[in-house]
C-alpha beads as a LAMMPS data file, in Angstrom:
LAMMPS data file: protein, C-alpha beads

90 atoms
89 bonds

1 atom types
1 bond types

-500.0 500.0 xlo xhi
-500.0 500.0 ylo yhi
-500.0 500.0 zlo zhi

Masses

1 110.0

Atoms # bond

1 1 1 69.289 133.636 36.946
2 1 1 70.763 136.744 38.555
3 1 1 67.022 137.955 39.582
4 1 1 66.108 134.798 41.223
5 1 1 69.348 134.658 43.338
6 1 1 69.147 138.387 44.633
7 1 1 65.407 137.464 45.503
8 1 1 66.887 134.162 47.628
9 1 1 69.518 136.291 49.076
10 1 1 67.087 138.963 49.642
11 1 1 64.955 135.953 51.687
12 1 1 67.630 134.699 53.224
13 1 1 68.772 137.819 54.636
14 1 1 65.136 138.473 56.231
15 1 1 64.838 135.567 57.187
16 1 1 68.583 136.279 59.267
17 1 1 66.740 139.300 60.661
18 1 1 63.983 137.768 61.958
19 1 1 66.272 135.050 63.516
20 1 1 68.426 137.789 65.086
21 1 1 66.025 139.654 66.117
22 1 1 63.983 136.972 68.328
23 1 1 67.689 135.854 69.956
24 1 1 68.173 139.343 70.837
25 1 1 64.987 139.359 72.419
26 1 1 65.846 136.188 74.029
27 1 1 69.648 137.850 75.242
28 1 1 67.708 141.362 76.475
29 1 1 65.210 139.367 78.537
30 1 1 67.847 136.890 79.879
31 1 1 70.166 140.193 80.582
32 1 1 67.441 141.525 82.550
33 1 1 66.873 138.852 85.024
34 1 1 70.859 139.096 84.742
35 1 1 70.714 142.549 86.143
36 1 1 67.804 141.798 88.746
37 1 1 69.779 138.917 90.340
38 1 1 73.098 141.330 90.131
39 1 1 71.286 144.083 91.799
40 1 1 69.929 142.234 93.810
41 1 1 73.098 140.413 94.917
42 1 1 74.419 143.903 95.259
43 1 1 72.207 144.308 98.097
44 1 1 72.908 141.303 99.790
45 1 1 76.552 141.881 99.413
46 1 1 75.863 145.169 100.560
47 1 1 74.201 143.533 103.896
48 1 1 76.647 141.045 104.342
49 1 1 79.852 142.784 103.799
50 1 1 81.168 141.410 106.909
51 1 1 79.821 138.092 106.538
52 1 1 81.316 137.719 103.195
53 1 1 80.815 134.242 102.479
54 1 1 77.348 134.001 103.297
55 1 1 76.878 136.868 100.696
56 1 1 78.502 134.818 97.921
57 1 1 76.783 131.678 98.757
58 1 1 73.518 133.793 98.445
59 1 1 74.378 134.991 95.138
60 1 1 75.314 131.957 94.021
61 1 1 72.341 130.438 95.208
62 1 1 70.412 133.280 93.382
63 1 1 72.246 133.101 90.004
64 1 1 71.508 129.015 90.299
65 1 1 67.754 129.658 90.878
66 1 1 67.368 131.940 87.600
67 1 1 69.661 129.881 85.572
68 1 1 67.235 127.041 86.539
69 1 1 64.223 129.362 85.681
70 1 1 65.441 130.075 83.119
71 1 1 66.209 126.735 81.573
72 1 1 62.353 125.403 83.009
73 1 1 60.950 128.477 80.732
74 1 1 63.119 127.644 77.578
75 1 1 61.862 123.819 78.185
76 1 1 58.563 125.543 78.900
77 1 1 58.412 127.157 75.598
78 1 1 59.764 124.136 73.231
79 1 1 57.018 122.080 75.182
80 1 1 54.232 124.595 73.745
81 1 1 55.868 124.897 70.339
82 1 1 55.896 120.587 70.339
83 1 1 52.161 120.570 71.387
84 1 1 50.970 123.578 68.433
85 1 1 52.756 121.370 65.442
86 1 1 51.254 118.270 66.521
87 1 1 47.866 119.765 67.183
88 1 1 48.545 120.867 63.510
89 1 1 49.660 117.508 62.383
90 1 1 46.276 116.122 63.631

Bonds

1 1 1 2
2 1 2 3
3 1 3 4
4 1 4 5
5 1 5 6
6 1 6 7
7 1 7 8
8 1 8 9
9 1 9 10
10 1 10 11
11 1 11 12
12 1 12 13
13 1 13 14
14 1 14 15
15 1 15 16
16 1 16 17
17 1 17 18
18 1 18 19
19 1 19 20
20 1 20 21
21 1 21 22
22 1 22 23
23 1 23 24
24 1 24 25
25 1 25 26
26 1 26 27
27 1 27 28
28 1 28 29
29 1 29 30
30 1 30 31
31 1 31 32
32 1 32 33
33 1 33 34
34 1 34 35
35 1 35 36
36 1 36 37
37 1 37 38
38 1 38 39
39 1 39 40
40 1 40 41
41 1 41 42
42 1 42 43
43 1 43 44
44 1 44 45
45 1 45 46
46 1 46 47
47 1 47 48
48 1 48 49
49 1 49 50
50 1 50 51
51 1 51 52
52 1 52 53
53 1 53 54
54 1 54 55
55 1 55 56
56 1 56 57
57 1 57 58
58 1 58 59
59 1 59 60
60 1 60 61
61 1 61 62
62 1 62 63
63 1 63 64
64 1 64 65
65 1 65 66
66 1 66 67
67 1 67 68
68 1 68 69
69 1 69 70
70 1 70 71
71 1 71 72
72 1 72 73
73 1 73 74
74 1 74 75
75 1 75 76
76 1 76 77
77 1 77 78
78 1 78 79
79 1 79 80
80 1 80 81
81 1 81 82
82 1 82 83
83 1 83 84
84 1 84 85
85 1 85 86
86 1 86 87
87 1 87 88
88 1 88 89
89 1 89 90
């Protein structure tokens, strides 16, 4: 009984791995588009220090437009893992 829980736990804890592993993939490539969109806010800050509004309402504008990418791609990507399980289903 002890052997065949260790080997569950043993699964389950790969199987936590693997799961951590692809959300930390998903966090690195969502913190990169994070850092393009700060950088390049940066710059438009940078422009537009005098006309501060206009610079915030850019990066606003900016961090709305990847947030919405973003979302589309996630949407994207559940779309495609729908269609390969019922292509398998068939």
């Amino acid at each position: 009984v002890k052997k065949a829980a260790k080997k569950t736990a043993k699964k389950a804890k790969v199987a936590k791995k693997a799961a951590k592993k692809a959300a930390k993939k998903a966090t690195k490539k969502a913190a990169a588009k994070k850092k393009a969109v700060k950088k390049a806010a940066k710059k438009t800050a940078k422009k537009a220090a005098a006309k501060k509004k206009t610079a915030k309402k850019k990066v606003t504008k900016a961090s709305k437009k990847v947030a919405k990418k973003a979302k589309a791609a996630k949407k994207t990507v559940k779309k495609a893992a729908k269609k390969k399980t019922a292509k398998k289903k068939r």
